[in-house]
N, C-alpha and C positions, 0 to 999 in steps of 0.2 A: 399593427405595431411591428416594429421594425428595431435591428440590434443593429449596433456600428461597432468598431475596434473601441472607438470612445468609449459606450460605456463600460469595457470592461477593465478600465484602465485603476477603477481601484480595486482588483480582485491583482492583478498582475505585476503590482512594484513590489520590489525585491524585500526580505524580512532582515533590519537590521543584526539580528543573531545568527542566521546564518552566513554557513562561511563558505562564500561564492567561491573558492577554488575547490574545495570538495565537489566530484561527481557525481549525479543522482545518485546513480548505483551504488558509492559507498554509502552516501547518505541515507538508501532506503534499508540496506544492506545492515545499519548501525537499529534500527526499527520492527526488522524482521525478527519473527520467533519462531526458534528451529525445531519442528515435532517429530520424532521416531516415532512411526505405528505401523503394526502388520495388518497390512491389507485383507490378508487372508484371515486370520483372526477378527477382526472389527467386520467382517461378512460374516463370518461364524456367528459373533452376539448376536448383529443384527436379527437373521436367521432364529436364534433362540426366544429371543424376544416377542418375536410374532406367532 
């Protein structure tokens, strides 16, 4: 079995709701969830837990 461009042609046309001059990056950017965590702390739990 064998893939062409063809069939990917309905995974690939564009989403009426988005808004084709926005940039990925803003776009993923609007998506993203921003987490503060200490590295050094969250190895400490870790550490305790086991």
């Amino acid at each position: 079995m064998s893939l062409t461009a063809d069939d990917f042609t309905g995974f690939t046309t564009g989403d009426p709701e988005d808004d084709e001059d926005e940039s990925l990056g803003d776009a993923l950017a609007e998506l993203a969830v921003d987490i503060e965590t200490d590295a050094v702390e969250a190895v400490r739990d870790a550490r305790e837990r086991t």
